[in-house]
VOZAZA-730170 format. One record per residue (C-alpha): residue in one letter; x, y, z. Coordinates in Angstrom, 2 decimals. Each point is the difference from the previous one (the first is absolute). Last residue first. Layout:
N
{rest=A	px=X	py=Y	pz=Z}
...
end
This chain:
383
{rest=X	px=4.92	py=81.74	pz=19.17}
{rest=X	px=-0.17	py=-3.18	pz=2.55}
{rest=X	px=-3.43	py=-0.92	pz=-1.33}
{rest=X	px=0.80	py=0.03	pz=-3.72}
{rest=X	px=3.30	py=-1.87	pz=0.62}
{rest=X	px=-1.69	py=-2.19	pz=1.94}
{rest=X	px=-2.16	py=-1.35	pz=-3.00}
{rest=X	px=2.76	py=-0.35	pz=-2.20}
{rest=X	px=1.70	py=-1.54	pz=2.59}
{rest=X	px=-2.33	py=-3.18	pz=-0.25}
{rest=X	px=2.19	py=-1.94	pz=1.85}
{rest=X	px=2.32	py=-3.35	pz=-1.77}
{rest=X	px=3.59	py=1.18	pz=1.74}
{rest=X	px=1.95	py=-0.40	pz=-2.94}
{rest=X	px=-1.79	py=0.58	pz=-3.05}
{rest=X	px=-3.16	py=2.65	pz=1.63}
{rest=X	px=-2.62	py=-1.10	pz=-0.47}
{rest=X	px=-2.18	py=0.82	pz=-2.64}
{rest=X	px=-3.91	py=0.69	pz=0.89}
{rest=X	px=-0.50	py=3.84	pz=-0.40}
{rest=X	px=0.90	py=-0.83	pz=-3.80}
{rest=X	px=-3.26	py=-2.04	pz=0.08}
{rest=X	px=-2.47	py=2.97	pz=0.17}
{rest=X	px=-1.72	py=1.06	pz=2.61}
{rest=X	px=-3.49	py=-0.65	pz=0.50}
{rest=X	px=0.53	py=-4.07	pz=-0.78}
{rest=X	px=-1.47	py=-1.80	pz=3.38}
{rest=X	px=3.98	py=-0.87	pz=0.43}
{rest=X	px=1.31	py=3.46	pz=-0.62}
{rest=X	px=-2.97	py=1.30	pz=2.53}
{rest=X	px=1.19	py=-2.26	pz=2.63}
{rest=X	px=3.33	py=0.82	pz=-0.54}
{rest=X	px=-0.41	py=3.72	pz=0.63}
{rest=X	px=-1.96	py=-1.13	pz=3.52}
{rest=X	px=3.12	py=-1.93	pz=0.96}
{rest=X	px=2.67	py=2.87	pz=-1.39}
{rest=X	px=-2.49	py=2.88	pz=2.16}
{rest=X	px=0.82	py=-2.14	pz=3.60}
{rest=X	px=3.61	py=-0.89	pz=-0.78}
{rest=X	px=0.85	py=3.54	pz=-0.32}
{rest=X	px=-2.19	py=1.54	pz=2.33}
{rest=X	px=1.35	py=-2.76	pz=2.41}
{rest=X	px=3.56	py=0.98	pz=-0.57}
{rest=X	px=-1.11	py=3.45	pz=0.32}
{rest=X	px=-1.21	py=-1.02	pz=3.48}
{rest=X	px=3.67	py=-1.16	pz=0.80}
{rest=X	px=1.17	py=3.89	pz=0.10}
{rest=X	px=-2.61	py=0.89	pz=2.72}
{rest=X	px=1.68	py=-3.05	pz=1.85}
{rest=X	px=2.99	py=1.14	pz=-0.18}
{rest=X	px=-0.49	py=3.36	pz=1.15}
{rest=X	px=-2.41	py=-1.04	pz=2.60}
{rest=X	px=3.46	py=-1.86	pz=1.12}
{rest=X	px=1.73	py=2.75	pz=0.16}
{rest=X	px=-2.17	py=2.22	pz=1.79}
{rest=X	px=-0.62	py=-2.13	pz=2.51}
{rest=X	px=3.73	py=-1.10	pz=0.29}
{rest=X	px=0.94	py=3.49	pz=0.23}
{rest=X	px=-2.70	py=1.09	pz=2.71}
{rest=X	px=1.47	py=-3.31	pz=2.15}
{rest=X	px=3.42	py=1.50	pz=-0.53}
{rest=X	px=-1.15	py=3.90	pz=1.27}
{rest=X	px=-1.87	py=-1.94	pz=2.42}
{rest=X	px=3.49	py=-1.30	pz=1.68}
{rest=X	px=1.52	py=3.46	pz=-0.44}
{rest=X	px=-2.87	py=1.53	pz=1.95}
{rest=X	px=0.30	py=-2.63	pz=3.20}
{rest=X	px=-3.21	py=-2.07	pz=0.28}
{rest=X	px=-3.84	py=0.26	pz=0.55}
{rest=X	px=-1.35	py=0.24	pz=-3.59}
{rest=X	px=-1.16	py=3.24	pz=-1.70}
{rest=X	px=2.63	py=-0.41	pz=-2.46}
{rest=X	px=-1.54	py=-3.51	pz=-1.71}
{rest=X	px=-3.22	py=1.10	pz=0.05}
{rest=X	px=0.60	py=3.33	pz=-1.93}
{rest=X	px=1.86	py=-2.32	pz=-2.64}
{rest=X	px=-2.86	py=-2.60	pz=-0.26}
{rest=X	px=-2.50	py=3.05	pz=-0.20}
{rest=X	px=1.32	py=0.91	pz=-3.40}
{rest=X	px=-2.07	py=2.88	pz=-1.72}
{rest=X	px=-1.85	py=1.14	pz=3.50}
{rest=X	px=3.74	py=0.53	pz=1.80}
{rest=X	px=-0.61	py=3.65	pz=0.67}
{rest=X	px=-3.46	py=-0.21	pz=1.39}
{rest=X	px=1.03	py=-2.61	pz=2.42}
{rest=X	px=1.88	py=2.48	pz=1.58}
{rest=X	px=-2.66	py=1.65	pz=2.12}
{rest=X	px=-1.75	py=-3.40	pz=0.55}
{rest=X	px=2.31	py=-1.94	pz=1.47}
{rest=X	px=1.53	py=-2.94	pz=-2.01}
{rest=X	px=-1.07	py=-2.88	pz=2.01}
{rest=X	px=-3.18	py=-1.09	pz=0.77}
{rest=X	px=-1.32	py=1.36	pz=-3.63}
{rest=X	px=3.58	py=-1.54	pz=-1.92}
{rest=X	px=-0.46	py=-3.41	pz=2.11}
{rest=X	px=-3.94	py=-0.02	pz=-2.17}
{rest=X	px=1.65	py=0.74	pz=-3.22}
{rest=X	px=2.85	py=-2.01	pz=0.23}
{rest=X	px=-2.25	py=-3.29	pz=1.32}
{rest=X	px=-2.63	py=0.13	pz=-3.10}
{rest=X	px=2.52	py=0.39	pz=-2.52}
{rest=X	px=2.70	py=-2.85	pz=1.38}
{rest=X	px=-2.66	py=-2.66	pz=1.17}
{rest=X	px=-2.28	py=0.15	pz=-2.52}
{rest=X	px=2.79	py=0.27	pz=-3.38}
{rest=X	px=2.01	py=-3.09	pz=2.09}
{rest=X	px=-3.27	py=-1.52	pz=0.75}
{rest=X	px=-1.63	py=0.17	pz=-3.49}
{rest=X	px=2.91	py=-0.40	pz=-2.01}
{rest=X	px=0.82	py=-3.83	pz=1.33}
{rest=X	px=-3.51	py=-1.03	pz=0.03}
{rest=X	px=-0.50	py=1.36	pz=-3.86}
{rest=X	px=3.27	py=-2.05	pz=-0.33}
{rest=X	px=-0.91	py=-3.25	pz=1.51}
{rest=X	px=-2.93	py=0.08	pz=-1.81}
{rest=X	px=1.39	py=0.34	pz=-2.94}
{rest=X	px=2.90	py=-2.97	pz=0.76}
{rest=X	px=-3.59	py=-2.34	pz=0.83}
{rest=X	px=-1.45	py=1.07	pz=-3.78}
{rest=X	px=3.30	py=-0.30	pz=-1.47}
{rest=X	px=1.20	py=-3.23	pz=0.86}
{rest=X	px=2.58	py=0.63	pz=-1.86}
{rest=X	px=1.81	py=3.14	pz=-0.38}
{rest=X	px=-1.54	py=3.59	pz=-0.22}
{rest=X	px=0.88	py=1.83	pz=-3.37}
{rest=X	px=-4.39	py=-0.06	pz=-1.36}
{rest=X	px=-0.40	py=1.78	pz=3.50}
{rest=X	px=2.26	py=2.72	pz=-0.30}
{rest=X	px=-2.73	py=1.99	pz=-1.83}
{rest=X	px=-3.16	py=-0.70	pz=2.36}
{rest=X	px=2.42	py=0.81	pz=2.97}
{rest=X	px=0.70	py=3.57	pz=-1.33}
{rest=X	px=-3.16	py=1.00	pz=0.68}
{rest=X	px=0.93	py=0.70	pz=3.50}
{rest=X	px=2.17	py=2.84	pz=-0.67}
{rest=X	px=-1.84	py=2.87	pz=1.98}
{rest=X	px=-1.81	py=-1.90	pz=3.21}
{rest=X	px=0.98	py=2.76	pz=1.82}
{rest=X	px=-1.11	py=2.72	pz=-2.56}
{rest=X	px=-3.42	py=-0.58	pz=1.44}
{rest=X	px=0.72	py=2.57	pz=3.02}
{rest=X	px=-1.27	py=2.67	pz=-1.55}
{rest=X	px=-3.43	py=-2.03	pz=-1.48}
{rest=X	px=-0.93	py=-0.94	pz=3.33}
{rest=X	px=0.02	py=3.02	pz=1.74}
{rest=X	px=-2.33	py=1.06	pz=-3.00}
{rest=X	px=-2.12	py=-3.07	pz=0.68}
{rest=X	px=-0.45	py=0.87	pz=3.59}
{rest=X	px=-0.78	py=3.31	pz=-0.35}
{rest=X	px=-2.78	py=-0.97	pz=-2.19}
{rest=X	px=-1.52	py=-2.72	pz=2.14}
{rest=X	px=0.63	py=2.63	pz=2.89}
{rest=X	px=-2.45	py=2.81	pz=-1.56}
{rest=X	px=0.93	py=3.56	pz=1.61}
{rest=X	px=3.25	py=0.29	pz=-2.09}
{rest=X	px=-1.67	py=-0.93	pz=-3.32}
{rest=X	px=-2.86	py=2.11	pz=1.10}
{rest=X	px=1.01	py=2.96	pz=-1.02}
{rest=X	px=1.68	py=-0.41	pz=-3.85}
{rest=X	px=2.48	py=2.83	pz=-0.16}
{rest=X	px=3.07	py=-1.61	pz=0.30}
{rest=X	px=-1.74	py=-3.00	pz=-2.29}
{rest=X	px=2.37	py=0.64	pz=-2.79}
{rest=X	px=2.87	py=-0.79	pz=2.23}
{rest=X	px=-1.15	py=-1.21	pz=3.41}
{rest=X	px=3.91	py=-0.36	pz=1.53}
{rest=X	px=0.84	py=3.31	pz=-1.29}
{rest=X	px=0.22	py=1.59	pz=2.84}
{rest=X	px=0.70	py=-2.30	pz=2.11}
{rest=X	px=-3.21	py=-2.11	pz=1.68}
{rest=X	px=-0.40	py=-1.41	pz=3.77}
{rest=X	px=-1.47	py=-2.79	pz=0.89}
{rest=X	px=-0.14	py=-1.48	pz=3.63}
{rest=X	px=0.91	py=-3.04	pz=0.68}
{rest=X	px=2.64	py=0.73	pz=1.66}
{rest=X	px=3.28	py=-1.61	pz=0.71}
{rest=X	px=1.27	py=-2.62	pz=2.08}
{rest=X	px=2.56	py=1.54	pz=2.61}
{rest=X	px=2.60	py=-2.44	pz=1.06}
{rest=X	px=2.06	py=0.35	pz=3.22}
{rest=X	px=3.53	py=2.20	pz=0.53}
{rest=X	px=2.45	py=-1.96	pz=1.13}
{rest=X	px=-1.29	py=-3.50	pz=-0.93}
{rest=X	px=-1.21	py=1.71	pz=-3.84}
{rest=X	px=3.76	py=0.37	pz=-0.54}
{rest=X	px=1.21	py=-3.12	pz=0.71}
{rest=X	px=-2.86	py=-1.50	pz=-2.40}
{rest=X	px=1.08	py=3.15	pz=-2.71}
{rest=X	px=3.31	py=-1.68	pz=-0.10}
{rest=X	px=-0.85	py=-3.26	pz=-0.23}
{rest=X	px=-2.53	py=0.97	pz=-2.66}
{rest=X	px=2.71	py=2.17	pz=-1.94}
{rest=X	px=2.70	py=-2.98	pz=0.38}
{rest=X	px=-2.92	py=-2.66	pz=-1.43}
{rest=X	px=-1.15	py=2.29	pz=-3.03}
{rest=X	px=3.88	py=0.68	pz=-0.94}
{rest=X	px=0.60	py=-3.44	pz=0.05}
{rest=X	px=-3.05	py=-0.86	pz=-2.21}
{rest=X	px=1.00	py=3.18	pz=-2.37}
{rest=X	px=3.83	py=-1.80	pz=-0.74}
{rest=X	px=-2.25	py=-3.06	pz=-0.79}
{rest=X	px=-2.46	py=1.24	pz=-2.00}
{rest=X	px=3.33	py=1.57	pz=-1.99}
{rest=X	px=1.83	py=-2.84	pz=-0.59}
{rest=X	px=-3.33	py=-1.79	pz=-1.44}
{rest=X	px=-0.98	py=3.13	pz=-2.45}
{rest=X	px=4.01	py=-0.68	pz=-0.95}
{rest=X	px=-0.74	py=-3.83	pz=-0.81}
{rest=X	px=-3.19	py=0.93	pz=-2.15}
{rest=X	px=2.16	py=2.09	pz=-2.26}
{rest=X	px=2.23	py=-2.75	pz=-0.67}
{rest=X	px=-2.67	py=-2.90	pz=-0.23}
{rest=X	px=-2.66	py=2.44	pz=-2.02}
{rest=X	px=2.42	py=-0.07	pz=-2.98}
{rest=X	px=3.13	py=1.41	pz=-1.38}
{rest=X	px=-2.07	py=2.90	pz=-1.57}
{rest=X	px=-1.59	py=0.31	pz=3.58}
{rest=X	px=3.63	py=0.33	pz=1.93}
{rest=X	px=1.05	py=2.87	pz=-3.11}
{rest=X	px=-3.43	py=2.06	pz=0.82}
{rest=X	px=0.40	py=-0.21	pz=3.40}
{rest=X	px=3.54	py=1.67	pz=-0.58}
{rest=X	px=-1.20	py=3.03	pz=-2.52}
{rest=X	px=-3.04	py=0.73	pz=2.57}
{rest=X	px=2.06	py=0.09	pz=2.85}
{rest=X	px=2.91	py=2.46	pz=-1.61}
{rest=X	px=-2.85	py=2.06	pz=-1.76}
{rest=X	px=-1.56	py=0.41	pz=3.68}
{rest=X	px=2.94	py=0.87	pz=1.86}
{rest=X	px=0.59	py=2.58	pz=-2.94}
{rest=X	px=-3.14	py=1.66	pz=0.69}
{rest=X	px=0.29	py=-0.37	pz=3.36}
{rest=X	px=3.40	py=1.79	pz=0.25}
{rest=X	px=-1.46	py=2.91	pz=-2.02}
{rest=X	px=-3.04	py=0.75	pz=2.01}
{rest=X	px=1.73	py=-0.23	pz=3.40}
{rest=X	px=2.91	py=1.93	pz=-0.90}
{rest=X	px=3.40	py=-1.00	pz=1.82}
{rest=X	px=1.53	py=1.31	pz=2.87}
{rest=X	px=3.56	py=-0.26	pz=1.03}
{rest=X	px=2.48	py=1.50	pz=2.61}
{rest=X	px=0.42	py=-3.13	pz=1.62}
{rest=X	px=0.85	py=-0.05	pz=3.55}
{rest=X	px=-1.96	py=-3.25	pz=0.64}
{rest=X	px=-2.73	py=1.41	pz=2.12}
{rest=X	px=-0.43	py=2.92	pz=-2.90}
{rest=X	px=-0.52	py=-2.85	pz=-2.75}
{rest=X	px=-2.29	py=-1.89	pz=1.58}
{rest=X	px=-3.00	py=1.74	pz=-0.04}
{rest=X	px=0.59	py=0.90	pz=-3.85}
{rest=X	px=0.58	py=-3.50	pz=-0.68}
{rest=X	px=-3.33	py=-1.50	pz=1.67}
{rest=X	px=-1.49	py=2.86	pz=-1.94}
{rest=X	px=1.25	py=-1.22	pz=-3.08}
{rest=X	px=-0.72	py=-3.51	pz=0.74}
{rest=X	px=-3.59	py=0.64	pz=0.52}
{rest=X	px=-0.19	py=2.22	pz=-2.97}
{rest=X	px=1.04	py=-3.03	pz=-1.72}
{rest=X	px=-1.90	py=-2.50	pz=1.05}
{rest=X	px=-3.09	py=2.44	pz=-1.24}
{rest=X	px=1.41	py=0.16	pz=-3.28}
{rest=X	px=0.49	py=-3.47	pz=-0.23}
{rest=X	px=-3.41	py=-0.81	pz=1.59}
{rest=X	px=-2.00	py=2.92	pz=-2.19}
{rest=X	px=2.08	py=-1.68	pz=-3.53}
{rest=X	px=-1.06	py=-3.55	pz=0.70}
{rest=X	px=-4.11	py=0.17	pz=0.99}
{rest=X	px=-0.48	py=2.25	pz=-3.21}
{rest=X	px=0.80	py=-2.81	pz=-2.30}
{rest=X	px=-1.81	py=-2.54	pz=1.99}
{rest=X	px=-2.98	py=2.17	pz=0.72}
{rest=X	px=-0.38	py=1.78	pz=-3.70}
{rest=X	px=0.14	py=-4.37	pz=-0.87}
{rest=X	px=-3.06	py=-0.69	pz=2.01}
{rest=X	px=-2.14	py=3.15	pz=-1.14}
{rest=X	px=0.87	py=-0.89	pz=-3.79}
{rest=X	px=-0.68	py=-3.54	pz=0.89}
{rest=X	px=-3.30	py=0.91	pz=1.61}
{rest=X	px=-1.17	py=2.68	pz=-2.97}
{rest=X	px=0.96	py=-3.12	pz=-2.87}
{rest=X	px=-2.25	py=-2.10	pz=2.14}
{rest=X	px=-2.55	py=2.71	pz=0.09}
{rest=X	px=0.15	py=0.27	pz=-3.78}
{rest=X	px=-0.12	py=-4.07	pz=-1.04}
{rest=X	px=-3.16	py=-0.76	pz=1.78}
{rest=X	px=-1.10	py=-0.75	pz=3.72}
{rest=X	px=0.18	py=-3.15	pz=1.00}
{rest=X	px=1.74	py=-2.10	pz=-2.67}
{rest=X	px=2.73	py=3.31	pz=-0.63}
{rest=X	px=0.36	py=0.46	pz=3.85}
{rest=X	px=1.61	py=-3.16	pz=-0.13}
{rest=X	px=1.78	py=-0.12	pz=-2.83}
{rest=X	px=1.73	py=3.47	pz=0.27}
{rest=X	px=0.92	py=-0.61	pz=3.86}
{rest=X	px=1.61	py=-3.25	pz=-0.39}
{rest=X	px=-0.61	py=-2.66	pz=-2.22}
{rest=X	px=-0.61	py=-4.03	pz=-0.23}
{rest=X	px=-2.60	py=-1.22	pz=2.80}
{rest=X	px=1.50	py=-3.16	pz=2.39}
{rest=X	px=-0.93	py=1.75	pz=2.77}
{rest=X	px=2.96	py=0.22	pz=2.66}
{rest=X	px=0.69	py=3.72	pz=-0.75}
{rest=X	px=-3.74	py=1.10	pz=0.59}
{rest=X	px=-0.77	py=-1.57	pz=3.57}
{rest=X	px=3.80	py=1.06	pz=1.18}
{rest=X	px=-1.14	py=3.41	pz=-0.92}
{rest=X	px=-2.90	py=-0.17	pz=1.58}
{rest=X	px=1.85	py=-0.65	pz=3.07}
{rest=X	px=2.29	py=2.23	pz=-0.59}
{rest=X	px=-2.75	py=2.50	pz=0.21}
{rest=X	px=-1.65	py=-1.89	pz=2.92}
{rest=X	px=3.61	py=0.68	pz=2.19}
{rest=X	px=0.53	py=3.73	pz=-0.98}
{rest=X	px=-3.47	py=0.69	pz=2.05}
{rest=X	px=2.25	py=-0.38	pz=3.13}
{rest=X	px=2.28	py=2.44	pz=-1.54}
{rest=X	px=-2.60	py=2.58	pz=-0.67}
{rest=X	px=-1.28	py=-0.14	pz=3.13}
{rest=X	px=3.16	py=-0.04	pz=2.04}
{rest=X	px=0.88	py=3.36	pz=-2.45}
{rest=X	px=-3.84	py=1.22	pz=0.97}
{rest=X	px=1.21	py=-0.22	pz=3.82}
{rest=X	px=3.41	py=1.45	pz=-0.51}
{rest=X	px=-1.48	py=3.04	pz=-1.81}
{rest=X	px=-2.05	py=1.20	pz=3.48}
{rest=X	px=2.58	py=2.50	pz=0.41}
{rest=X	px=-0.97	py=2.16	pz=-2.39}
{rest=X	px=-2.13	py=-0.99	pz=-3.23}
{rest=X	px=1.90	py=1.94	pz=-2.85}
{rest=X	px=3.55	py=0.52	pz=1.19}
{rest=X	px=-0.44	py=-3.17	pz=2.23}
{rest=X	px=-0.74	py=-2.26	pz=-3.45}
{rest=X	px=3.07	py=1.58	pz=-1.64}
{rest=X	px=2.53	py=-0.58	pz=3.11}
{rest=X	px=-0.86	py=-3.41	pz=0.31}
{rest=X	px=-0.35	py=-1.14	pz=-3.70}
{rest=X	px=3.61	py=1.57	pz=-0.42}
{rest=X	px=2.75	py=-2.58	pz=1.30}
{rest=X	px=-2.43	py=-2.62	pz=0.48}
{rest=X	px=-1.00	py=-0.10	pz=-4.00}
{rest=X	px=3.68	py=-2.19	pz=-0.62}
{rest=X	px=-2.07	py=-2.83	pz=1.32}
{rest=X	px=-2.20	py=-0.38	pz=-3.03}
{rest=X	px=2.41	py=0.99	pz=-2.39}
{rest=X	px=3.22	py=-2.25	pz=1.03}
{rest=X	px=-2.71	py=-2.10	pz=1.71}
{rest=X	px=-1.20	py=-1.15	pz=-3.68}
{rest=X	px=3.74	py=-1.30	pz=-1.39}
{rest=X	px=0.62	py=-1.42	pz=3.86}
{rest=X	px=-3.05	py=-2.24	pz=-0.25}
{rest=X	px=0.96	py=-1.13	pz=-3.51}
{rest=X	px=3.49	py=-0.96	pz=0.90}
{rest=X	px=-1.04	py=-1.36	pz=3.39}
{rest=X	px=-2.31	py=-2.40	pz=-2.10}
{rest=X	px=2.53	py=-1.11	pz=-1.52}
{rest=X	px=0.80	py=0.46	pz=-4.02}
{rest=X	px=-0.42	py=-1.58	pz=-3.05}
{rest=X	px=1.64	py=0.96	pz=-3.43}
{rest=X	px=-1.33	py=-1.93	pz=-3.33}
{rest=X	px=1.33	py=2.29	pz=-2.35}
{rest=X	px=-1.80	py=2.68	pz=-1.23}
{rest=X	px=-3.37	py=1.25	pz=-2.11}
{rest=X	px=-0.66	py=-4.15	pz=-0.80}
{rest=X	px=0.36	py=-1.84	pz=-3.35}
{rest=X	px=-0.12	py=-4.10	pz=0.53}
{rest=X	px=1.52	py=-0.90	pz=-2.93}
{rest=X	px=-0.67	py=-3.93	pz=-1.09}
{rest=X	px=1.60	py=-2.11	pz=-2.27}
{rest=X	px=-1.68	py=-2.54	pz=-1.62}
{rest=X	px=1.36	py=-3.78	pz=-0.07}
{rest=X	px=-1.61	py=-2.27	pz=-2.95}
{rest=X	px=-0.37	py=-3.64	pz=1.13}
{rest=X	px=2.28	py=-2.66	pz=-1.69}
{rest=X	px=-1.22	py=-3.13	pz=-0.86}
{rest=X	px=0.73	py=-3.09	pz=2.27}
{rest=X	px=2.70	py=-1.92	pz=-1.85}
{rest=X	px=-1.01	py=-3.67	pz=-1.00}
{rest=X	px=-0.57	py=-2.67	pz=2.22}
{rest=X	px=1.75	py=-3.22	pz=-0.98}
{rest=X	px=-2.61	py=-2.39	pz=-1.29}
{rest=X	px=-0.10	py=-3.93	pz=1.81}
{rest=X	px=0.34	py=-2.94	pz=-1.85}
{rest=X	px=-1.73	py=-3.19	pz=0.88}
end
């Protein structure tokens, strides 16, 4: 009985297959995404004090706890929205609900915050360092002054031009300097608290008012409306609305989402935990320590950075709070300058979005040959 020899199998035609994507595959930690958003978010503690008591008075610290507090649903929500599996950002989905001209009015509005967001906290770092400089200079024997105005511009061209490089090489480098710089404000949050707890067991805590009581200008157009100051659902929602710039940056977390390393849905969780109690804890504690603390003659003068007014009205030897003021100031520096790194990364995430639903065109999509970012796209933002 003979037996046939199998013959070759027949070959099976191979495709090749391009996956094409707006970057290289680059994922990052939780950490990394926490400390991107908290580099705006928690940035707003060296002003968001002093502009919610120039409008409201002393009550400010309440409506800043408030605000805070009601920081945790909008991440939340946000959490809700980034872990659907529904394609688009901003454009898309305001597209399917409400047509194709409000969604092009809410990425306009979105992208005027990110671009506007990075040039007010380089400028404003600036001024901070210049007057840290100018305070300085006479206690060192230096014969030096420089020009607010000037050196901030400059200090703000120097930090725009260098996030700009670290987000052409790719969210990993700029990411890791948002990290170094969480960290440098965490020990800076845990000395001024330890401080301002030795402090407070000398001279006792005072909660402040509840009382309202507008600026000048704190009403705007409704200066001359009566009964907005007589009606307390109305007062309330104006108190409200000055000290809303604290959860400023927030957004952000929708855009770094799509970077986040697997698992992402439990690493996004992590991080909207992670930037809701180091934003809570450091904006709503400053701004209540800086009511018990700083005394109300002087606390006028320090209205457009608290931190540092809190920081010299400690109990301690002069030269030891000139240091502490230094660090303050420095580090609200640094961390003003990271939230243009999240301006940056924030406006490139919704411009991708509307490259990959096809508004802009396809040149907006070439990476870049080495480093495989859309730099086309962050060179528009950045200039």
């Amino acid at each position: 009985m003979s037996s046939k020899k199998p013959g070759p199998r027949p070959l099976r035609r191979v495709s090749d297959v391009v996956v094409l994507t707006t970057a290289m595959l680059t994922f990052i930690s939780f950490w990394r995404a926490g400390a991107i958003v908290l580099c705006d978010m928690a940035s707003t503690a060296w002003y968001v004090g002093g502009i919610a008591e120039q409008s409201i008075g002393k009550a400010a610290p309440w409506f800043i706890l408030a605000v805070m507090s009601f920081s945790a649903c909008i991440l939340a929500v946000y959490v809700e929205g980034s872990s659907m599996f529904v394609r688009g950002g901003v454009y898309k989905v305001v597209k399917e609900a409400m047509g194709s001209t409000l969604a092009k009015v809410s990425v306009s509005a979105l992208m005027f915050d990110y671009v506007l967001t990075g040039p007010i906290s380089s400028v404003s770092a600036g001024q901070y360092l210049a007057g840290l400089l100018n305070a300085s200079f006479p206690v060192l024997r230096i014969g030096w002054q420089v020009e607010p105005h000037t050196f901030s511009v400059l200090f703000a061209l120097l930090v725009t031009a260098y996030f700009w490089r670290q987000n052409i090489k790719g969210i990993e480098e700029s990411s890791e300097k948002s990290v170094w710089i969480i960290q440098l404000t965490g020990a800076m949050a845990l000395l001024l608290f330890g401080w301002s707890a030795y402090t407070l067991s000398i001279r006792g805590f005072t909660w402040p008012p509840f009382s309202l009581a507008f600026g000048k200008e704190s009403l705007g157009w409704l200066e001359h409306v009566d009964w907005v100051r007589s009606c307390t659902a109305a007062a309330i929602l104006v108190g409200l609305g000055h000290a809303f710039l604290g959860m400023s940056g927030v957004e952000t977390l929708a855009q770094v989402y799509r970077e986040m390393e697997a698992p992402k849905l439990k690493n996004l969780k992590r991080a909207a935990a992670f930037i809701f109690i180091f934003a809570f804890i450091l904006t709503t504690a400053t701004s209540f320590l800086s009511v018990s603390i700083i005394p109300d003659g002087e606390r006028g003068r320090y209205l457009d950075n608290l931190l540092s007014g809190l920081a010299m009205f400690q109990e301690g030897p002069h030269r030891a709070l000139l240091l502490l003021q230094a660090f303050v100031v420095f580090v609200g520096a640094l961390i003003l300058s990271g939230a243009v790194n999240a301006s940056i990364v924030g406006a490139n995430g919704v411009l991708n979005r509307l490259a990959e639903d096809g508004i802009l065109a396809e040149w907006f999509r070439w990476l870049h040959p080495r480093y495989g970012t859309t730099h086309r796209m962050i060179h528009m933002v950045a200039c």
